[in-house]
GUPAVEX-774844 format. One line per 3 residues: number of its first residue (from 1); their letters; for each residue x, y, z of N, C-alpha, C. Coordinates in steps of 0.05 Angstrom, whole numbers, plus 5000, padded with zeros to 4 digits. Last residue first. Example, Ala and Ser with C-alpha at 12.3 -4.5 7.8 and 13.67 -1.06 7.14 Angstrom:
# GUPAVEX-774844
2 = SA = 5257 4955 5142 5273 4979 5143 5258 5001 5157 ~ 5264 4886 5156 5246 4910 5156 5264 4934 5156 .
This chain:
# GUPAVEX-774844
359 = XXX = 4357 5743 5444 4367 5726 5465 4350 5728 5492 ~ 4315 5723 5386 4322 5745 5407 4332 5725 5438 ~ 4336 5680 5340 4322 5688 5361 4333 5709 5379 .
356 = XXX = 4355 5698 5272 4356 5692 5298 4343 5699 5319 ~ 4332 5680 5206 4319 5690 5229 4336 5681 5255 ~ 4333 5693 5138 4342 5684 5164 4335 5697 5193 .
353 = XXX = 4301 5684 5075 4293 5705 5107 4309 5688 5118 ~ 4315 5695 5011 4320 5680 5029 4313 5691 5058 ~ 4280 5750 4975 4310 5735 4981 4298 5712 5008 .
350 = XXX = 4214 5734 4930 4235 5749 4962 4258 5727 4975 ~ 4213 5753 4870 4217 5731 4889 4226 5748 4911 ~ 4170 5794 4826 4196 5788 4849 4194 5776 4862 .
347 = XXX = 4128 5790 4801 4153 5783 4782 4180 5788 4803 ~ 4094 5849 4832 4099 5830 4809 4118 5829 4809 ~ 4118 5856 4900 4115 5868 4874 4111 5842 4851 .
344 = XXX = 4088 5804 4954 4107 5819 4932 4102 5840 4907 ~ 4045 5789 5004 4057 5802 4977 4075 5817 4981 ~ 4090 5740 5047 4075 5769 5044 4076 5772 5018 .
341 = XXX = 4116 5689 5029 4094 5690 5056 4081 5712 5048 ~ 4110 5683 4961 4125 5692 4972 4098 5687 5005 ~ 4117 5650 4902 4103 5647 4921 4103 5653 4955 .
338 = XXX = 4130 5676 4835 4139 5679 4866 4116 5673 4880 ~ 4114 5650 4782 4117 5671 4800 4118 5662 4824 ~ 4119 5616 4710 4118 5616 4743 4124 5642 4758 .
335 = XXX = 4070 5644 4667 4104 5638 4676 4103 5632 4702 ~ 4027 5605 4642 4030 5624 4647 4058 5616 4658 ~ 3980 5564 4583 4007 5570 4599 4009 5600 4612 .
332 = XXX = 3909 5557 4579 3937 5565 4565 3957 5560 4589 ~ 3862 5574 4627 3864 5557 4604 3897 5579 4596 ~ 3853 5551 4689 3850 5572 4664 3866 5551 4654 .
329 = XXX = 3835 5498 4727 3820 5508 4706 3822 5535 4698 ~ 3880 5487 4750 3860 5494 4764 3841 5510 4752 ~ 3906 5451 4712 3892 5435 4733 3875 5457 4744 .
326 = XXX = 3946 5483 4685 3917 5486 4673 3900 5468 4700 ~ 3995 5520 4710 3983 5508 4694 3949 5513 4679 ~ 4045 5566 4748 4015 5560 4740 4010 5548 4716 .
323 = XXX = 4071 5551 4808 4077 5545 4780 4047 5548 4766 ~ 4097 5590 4855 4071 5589 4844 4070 5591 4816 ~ 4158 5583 4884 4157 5590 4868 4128 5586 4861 .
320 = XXX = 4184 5596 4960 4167 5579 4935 4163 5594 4911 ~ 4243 5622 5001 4207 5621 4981 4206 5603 4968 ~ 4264 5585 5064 4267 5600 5033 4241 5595 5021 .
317 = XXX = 4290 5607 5121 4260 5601 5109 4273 5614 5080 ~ 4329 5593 5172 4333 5606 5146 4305 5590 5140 ~ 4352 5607 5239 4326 5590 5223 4325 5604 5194 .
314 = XXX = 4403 5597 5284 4396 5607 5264 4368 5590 5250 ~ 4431 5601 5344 4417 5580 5330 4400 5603 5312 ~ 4491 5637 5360 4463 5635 5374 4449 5616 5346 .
311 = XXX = 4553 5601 5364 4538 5618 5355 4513 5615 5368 ~ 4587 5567 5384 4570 5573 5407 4555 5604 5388 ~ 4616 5534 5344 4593 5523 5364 4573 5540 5379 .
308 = XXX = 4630 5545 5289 4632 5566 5314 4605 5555 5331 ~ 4641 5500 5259 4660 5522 5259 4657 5538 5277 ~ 4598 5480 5262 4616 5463 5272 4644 5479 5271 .
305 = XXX = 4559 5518 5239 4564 5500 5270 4578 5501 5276 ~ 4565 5524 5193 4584 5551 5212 4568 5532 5239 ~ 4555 5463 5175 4587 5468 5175 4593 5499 5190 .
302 = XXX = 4507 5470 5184 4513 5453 5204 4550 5462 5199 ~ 4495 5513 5134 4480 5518 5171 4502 5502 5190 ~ 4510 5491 5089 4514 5503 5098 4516 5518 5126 .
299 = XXX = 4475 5440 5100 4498 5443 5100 4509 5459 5103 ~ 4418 5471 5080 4423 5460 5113 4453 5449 5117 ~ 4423 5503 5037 4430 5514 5057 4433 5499 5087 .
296 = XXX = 4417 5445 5010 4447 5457 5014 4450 5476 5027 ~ 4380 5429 5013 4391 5408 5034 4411 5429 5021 ~ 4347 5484 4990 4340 5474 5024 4367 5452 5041 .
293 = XXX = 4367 5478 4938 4380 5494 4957 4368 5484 4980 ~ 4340 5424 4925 4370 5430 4922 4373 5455 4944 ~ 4278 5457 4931 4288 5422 4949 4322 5427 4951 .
290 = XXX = 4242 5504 4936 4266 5501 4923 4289 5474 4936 ~ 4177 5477 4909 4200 5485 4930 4219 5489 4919 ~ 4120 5501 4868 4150 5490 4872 4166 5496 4893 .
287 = XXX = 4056 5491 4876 4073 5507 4893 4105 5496 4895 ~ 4014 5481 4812 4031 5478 4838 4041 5497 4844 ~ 3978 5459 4768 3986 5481 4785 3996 5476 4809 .
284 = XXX = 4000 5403 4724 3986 5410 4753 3993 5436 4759 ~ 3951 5392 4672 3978 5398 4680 3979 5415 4703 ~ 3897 5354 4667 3914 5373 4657 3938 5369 4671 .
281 = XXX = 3954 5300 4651 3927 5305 4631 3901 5313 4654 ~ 4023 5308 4666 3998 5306 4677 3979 5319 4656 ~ 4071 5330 4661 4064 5313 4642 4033 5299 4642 .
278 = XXX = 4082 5367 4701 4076 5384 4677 4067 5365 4661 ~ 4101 5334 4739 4077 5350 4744 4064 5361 4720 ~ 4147 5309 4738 4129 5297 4718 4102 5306 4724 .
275 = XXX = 4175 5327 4780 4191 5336 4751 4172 5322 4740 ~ 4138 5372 4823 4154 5347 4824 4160 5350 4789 ~ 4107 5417 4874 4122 5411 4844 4138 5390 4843 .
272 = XXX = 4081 5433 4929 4104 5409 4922 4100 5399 4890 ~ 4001 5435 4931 4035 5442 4946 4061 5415 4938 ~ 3962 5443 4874 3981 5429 4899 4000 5439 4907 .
269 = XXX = 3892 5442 4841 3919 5460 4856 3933 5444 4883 ~ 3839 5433 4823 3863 5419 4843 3887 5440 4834 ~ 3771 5431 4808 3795 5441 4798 3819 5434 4824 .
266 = XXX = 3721 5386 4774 3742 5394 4809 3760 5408 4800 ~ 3708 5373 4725 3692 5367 4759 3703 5381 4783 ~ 3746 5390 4700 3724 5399 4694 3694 5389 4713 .
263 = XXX = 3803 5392 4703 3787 5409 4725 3761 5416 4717 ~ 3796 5322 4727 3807 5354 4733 3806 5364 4703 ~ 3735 5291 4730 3753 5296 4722 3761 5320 4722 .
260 = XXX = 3717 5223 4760 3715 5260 4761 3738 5262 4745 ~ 3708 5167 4785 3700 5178 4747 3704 5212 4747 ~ 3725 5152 4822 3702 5163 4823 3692 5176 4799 .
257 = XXX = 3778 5139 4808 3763 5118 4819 3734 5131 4820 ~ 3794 5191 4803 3787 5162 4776 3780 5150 4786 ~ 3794 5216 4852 3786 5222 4831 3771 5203 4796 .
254 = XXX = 3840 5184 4879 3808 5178 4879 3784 5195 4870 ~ 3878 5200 4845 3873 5170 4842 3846 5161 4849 ~ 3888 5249 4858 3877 5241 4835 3869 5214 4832 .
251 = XXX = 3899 5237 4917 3882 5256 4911 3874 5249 4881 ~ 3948 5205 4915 3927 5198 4924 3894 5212 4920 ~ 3974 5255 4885 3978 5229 4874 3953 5211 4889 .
248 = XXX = 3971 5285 4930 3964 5301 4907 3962 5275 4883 ~ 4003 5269 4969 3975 5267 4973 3961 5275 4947 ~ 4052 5270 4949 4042 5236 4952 4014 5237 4948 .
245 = XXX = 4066 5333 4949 4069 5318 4916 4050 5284 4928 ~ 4017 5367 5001 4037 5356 4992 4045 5337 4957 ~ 3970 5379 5001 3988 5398 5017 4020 5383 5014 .
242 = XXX = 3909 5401 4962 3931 5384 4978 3958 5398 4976 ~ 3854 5433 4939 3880 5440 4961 3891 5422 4961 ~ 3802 5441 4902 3814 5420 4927 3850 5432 4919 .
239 = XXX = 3735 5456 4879 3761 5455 4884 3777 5449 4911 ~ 3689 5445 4899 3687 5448 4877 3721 5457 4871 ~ 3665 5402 4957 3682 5430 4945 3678 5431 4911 .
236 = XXX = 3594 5385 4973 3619 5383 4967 3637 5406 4955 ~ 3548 5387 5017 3551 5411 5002 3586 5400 4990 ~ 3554 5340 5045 3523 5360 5034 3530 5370 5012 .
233 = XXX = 3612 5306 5036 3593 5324 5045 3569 5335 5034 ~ 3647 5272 5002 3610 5261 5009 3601 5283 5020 ~ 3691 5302 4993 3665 5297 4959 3640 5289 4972 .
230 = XXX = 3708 5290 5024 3711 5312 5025 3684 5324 4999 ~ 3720 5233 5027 3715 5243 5053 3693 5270 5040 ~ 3757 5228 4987 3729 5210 4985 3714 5234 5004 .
227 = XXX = 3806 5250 5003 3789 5266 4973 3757 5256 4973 ~ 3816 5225 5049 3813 5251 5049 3793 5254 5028 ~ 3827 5170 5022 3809 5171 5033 3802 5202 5043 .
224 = XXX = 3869 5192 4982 3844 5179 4973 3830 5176 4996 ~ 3908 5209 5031 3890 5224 5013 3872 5219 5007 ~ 3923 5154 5052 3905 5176 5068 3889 5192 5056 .
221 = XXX = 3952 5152 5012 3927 5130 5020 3910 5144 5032 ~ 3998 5183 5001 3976 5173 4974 3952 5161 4987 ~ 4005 5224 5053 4021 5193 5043 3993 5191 5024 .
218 = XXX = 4004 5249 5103 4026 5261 5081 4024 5242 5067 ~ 3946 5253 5120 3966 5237 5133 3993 5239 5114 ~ 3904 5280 5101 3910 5260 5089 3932 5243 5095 .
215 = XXX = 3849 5308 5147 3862 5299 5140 3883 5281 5122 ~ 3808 5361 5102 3812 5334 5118 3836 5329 5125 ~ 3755 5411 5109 3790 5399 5106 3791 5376 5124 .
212 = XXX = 3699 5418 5093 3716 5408 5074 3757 5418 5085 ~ 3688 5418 5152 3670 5392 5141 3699 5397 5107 ~ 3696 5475 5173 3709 5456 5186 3705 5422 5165 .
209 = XXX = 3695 5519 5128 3684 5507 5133 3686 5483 5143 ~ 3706 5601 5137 3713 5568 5151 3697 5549 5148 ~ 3672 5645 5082 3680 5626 5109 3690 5601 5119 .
206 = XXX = 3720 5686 5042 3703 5663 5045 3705 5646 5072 ~ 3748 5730 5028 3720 5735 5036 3701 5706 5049 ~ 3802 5723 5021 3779 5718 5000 3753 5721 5004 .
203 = XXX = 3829 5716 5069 3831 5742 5039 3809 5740 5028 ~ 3799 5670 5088 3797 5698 5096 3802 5720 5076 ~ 3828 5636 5052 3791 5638 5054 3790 5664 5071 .
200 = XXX = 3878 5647 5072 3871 5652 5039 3837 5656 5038 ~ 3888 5628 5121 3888 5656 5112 3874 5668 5082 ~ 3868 5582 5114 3841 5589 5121 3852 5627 5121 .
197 = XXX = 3917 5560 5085 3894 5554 5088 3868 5570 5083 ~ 3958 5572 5124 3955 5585 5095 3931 5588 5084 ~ 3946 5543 5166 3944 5569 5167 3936 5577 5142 .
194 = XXX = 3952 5491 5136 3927 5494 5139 3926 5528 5151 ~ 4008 5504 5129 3990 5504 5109 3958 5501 5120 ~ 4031 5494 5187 4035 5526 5168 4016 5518 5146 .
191 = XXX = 4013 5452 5209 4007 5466 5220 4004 5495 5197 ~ 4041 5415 5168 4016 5418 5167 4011 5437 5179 ~ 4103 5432 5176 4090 5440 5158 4066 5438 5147 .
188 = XXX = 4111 5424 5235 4103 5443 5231 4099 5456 5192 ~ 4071 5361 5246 4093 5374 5234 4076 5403 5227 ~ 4019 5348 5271 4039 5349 5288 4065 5359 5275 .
185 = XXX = 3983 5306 5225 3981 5326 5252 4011 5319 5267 ~ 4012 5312 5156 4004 5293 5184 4007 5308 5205 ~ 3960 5351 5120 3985 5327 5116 3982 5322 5150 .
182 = XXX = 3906 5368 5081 3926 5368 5098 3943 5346 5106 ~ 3861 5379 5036 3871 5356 5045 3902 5358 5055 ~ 3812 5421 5034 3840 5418 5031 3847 5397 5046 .
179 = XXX = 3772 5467 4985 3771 5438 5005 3799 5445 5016 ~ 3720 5506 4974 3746 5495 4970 3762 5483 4993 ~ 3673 5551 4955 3678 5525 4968 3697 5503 4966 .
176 = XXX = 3678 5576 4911 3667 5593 4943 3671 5564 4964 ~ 3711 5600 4858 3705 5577 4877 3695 5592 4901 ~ 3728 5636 4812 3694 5632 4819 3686 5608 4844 .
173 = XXX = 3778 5653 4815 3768 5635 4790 3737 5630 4794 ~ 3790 5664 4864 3795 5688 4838 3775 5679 4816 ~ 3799 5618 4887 3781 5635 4892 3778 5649 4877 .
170 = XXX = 3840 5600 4871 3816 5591 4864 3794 5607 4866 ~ 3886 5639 4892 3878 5638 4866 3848 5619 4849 ~ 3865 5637 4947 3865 5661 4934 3859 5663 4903 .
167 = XXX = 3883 5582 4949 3867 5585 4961 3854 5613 4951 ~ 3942 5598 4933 3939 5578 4923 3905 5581 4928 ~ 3964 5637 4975 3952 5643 4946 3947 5618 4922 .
164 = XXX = 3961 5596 5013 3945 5622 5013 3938 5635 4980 ~ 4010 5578 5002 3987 5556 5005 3962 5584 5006 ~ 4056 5616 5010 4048 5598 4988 4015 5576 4980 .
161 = XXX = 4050 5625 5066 4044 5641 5043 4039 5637 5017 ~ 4066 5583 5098 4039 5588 5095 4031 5607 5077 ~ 4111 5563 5078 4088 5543 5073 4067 5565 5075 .
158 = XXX = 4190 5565 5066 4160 5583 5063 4129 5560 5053 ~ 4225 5523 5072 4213 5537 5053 4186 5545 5071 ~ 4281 5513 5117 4256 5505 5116 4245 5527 5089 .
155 = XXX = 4330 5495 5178 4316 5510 5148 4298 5495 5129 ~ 4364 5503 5231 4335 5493 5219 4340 5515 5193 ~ 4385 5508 5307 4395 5515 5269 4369 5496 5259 .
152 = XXX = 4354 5518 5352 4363 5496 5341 4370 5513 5306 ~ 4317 5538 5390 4324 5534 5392 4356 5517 5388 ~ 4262 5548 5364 4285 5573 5363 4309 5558 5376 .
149 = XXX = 4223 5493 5336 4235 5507 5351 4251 5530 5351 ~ 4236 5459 5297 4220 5448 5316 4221 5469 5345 ~ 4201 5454 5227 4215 5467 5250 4203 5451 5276 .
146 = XXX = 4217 5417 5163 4199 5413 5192 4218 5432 5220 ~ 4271 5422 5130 4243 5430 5128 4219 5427 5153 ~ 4310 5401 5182 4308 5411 5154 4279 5402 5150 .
143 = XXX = 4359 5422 5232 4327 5408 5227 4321 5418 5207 ~ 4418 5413 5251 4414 5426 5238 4385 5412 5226 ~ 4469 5395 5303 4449 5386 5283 4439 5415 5273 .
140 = XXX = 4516 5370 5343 4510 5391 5326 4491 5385 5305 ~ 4508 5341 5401 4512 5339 5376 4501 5364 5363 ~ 4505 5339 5454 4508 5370 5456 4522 5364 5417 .
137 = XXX = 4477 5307 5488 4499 5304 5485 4517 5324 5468 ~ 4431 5332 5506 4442 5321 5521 4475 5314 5518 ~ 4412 5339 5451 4411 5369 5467 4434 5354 5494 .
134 = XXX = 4398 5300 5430 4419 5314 5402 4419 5339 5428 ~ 4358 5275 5456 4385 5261 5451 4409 5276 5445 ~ 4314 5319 5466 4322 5303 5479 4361 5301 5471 .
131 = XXX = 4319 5313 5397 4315 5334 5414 4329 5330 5435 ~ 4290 5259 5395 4311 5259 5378 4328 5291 5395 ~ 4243 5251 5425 4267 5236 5438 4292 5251 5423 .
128 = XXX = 4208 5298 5405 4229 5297 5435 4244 5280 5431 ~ 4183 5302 5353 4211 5293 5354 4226 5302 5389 ~ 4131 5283 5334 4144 5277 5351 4168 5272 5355 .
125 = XXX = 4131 5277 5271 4102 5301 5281 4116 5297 5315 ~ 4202 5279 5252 4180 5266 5254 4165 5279 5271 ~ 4249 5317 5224 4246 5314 5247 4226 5304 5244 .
122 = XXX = 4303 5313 5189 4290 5318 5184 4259 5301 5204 ~ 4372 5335 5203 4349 5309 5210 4325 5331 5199 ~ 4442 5321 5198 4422 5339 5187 4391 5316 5186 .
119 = XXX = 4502 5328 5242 4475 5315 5233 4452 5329 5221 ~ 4562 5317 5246 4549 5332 5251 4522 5316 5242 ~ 4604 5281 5244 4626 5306 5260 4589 5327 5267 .
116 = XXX = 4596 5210 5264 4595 5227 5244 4601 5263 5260 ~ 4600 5161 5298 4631 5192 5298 4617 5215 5278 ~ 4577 5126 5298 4584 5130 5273 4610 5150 5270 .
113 = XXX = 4539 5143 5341 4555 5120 5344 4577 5122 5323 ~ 4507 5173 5312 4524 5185 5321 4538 5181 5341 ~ 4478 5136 5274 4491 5148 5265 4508 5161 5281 .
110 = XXX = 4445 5115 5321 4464 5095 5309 4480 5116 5289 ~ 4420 5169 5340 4435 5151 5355 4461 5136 5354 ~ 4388 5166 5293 4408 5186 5307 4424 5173 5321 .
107 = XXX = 4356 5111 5294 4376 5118 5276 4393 5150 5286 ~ 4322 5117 5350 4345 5110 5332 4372 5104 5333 ~ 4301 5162 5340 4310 5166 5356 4329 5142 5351 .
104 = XXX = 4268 5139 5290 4282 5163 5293 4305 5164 5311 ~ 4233 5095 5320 4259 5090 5302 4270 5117 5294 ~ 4205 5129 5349 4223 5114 5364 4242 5110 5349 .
101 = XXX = 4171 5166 5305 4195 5176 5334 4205 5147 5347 ~ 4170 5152 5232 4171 5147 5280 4184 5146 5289 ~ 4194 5177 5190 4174 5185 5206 4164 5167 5238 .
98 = XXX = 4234 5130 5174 4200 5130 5164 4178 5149 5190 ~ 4287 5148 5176 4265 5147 5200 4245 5128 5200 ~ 4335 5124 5140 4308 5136 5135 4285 5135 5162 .
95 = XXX = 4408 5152 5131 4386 5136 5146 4357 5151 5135 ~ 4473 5169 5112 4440 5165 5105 4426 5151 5121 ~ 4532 5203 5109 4513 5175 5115 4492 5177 5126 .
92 = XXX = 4571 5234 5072 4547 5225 5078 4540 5192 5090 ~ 4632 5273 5072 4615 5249 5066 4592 5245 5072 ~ 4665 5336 5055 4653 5315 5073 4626 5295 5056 .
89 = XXX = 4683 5368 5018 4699 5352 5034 4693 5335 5056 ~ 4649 5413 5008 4662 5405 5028 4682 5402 5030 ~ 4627 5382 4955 4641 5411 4952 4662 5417 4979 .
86 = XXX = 4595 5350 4986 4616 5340 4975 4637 5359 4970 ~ 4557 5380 5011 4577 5364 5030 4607 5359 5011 ~ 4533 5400 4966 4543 5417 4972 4558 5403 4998 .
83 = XXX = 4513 5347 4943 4534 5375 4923 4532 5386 4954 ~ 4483 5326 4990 4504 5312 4977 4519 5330 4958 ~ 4438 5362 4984 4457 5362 5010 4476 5340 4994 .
80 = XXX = 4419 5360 4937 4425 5379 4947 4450 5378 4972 ~ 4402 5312 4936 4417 5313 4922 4425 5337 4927 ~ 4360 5308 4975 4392 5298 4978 4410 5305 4958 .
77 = XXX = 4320 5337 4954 4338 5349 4978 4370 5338 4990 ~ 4309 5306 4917 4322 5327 4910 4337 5335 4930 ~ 4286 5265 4955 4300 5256 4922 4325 5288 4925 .
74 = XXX = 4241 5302 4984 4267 5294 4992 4293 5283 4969 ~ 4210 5308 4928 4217 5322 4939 4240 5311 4959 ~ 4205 5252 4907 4216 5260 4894 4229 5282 4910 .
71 = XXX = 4210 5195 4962 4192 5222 4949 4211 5244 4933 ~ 4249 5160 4974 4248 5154 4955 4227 5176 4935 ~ 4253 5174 5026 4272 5181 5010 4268 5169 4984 .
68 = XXX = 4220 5173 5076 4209 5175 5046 4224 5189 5034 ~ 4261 5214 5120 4240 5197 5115 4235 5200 5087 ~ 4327 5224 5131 4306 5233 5132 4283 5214 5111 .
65 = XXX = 4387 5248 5160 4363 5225 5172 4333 5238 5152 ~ 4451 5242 5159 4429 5254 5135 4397 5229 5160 ~ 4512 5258 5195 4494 5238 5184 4457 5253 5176 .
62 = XXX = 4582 5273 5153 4554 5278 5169 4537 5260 5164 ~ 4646 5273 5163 4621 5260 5156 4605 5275 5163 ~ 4701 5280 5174 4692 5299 5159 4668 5278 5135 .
59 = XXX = 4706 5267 5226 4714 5251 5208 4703 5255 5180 ~ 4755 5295 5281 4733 5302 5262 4738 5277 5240 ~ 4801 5287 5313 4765 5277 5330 4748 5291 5300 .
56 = XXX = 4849 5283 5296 4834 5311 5293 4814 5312 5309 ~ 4869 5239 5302 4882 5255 5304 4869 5283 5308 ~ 4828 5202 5287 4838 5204 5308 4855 5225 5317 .
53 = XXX = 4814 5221 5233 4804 5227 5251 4811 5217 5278 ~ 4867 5197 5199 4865 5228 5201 4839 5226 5226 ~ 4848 5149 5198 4879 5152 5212 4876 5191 5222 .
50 = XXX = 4806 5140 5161 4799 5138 5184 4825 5151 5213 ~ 4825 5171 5120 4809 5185 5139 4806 5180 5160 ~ 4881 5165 5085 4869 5143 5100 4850 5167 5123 .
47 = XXX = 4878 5171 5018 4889 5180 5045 4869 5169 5062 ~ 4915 5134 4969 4896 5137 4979 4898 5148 5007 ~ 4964 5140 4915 4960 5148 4943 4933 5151 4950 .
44 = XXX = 4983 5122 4857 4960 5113 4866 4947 5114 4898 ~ 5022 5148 4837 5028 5123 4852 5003 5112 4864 ~ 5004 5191 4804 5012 5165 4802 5018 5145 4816 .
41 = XXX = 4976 5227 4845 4964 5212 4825 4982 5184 4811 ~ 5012 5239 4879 4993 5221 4889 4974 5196 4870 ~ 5050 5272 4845 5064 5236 4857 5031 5221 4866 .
38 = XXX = 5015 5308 4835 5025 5289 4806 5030 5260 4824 ~ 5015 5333 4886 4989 5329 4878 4990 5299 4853 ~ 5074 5350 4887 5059 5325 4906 5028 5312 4901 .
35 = XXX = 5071 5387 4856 5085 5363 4847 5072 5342 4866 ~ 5036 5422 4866 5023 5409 4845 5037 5381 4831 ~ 5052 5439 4911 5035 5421 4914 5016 5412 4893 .
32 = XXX = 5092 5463 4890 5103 5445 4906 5074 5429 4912 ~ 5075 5504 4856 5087 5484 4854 5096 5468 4861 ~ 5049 5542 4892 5031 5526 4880 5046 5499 4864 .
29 = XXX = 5066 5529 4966 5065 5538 4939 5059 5523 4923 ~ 5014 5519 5022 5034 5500 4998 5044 5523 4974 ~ 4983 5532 5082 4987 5546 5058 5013 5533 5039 .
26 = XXX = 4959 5470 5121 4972 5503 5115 4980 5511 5087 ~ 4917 5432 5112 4925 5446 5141 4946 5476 5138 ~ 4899 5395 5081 4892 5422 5069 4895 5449 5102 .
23 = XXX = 4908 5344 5081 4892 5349 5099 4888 5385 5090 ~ 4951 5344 5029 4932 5326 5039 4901 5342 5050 ~ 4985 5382 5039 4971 5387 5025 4951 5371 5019 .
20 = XXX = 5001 5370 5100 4990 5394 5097 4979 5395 5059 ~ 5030 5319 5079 5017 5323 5103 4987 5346 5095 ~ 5066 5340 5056 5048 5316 5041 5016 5317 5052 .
17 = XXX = 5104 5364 5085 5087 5380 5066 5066 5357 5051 ~ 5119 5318 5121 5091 5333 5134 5089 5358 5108 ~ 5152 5286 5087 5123 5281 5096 5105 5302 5104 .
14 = XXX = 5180 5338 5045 5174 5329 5065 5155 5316 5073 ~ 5199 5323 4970 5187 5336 4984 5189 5323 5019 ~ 5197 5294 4918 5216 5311 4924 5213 5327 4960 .
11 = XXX = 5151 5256 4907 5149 5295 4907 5180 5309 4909 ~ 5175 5212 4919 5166 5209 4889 5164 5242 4882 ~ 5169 5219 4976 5194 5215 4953 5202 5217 4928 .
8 = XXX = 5123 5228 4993 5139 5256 4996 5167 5245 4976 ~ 5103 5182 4977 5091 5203 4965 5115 5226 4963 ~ 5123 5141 5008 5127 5148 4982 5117 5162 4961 .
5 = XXX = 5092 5177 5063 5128 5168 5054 5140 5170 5025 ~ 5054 5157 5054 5057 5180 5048 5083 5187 5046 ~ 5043 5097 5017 5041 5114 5040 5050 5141 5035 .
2 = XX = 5010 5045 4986 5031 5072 4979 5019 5082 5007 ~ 5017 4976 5000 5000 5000 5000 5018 5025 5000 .
């Protein structure tokens, strides 16, 4: 096995400049560490991390916890947090909750058994134990899209402003009775959309009607029974809300099971743009997140952690974009616009909001 030894020999050079251009510990001229850079490459030098984190206590990992990684929206978010770890210099290791708090609690755990140096979780409708765990032993984490608190680095997209003019825009269209199939009690991104919710029926002049929002439990099954739910009332909606890309998939499904069709039975509008939304017979109006930047501002977040521990705990909220189609019955193409918490001027997105708590 090549060592560093026959690195610094093949370079001309000192182990510990091998050292330092390795581990990226002090300043190299550029030719001296483009010769040691050449010896690595040829001799085929692999640097041994595990050897470097004894030495440092860092093992320039983090561990990723987050549920239904196979939902396009998370899909993205890793791919997000994987470019911008890697950009790093740090690795990933993955776990999937499935959303319960015990197996949450966990997999944290077993990840930070792992040595990993930090942790980015995406927190279940019950996250004390994980809280709890990550506060006791004083791990550096960082809670992505679900808040759980001021207490804690976290970043997250904008829900209830987005979901409002979602609610606003049907309304615009002639709906007085509009449904919404909400996601699972206890995350703070059901909490913020059903706000959105009933802010939008407020803009709109239109009253609370406890009978059209249901629950859909974030997941295709729930929905279809939400969408059933929501169609038997007296008085059924004439347009429908869901609050997430699974429920919006459960939502049409019991649509065809019931012979209706968007948007000439129902008009639908959804939270969470996905990349085969537009291929949909109509074509879905949605609320696009921005998934890539979310897992890369939460890398961002956990690495000025781990760089300055005792900063005060930061909460970054990024906007949505309000993709408009045909699902919510107008007709033709329009350009996407900003789905900002507060109006905006036309055709402006609002920057990124960070928020520290007052001490």
């Amino acid at each position: 096995m090549t060592t560093m030894v026959d690195v610094a020999r093949r370079a001309g050079v000192s182990v510990a400049t091998v050292s330092h251009v390795v581990n990226d510990t002090r300043p190299v001229r550029p030719g001296t560490r483009a010769a040691v850079l050449a010896a690595i490459e040829e001799l085929g030098y692999t640097h041994n991390t595990l050897a470097r984190s004894l030495v440092t206590a860092r093992t320039r990992s983090i561990g990723l916890a987050v549920s239904a990684i196979s939902n396009p929206y998370f899909t993205e978010i890793l791919q997000g947090v994987e470019a911008e770890a890697l950009a790093a210099g740090y690795s990933l290791l993955i776990a999937d909750p499935h959303d319960d708090p015990q197996h949450e609690r966990t997999v944290v755990q077993l990840l930070h058994e792992r040595r990993v140096d930090g942790m980015i979780v995406a927190p279940s409708a019950e996250p004390s134990g994980v809280i709890e765990y990550v506060t006791k032993r004083q791990v550096p984490v960082v809670f992505l899209d679900r808040l759980v608190g001021e207490g804690f680095d976290q970043v997250c997209a904008e829900s209830t402003g987005p979901v409002c003019r979602l609610v606003t825009h049907l309304a615009a269209l002639g709906h007085t009775r509009i449904g919404l199939v909400a996601g699972l009690p206890g995350l703070s991104t059901t909490t913020e959309r059903v706000e959105g919710y009933r802010a939008g029926l407020r803009a709109a002049g239109l009253p609370y009607a406890p009978e059209l929002l249901a629950g859909g439990n974030s997941e295709a099954e729930g929905a279809q029974t939400a969408t059933r739910q929501l169609l038997a009332v007296p008085e059924p909606p004439t347009a429908l809300v869901t609050a997430n890309n699974a429920m919006t998939i459960g939502a049409l499904q019991a649509l065809r099971d019931l012979g209706l069709e968007v948007p000439r039975d129902l008009a639908l509008a959804c939270f969470d743009d996905f990349s085969w939304a537009d291929l949909f017979t109509p074509r879905l109006t949605a609320i696009a997140q921005p998934s890539k930047e979310l897992g890369a501002a939460a890398v961002r977040l956990l690495l000025d952690r781990l760089d300055a521990p005792d900063r005060p705990p930061r909460t970054v909220r990024l906007p949505c974009t309000f993709v408009h189609r045909t699902s919510c019955g107008c007709p033709g193409d329009r350009q996407p616009r900003p789905a900002a918490a507060r109006p905006s001027p036309p055709g402006r997105a609002p920057a990124a909001q960070e928020r520290t708590p007052a001490p």
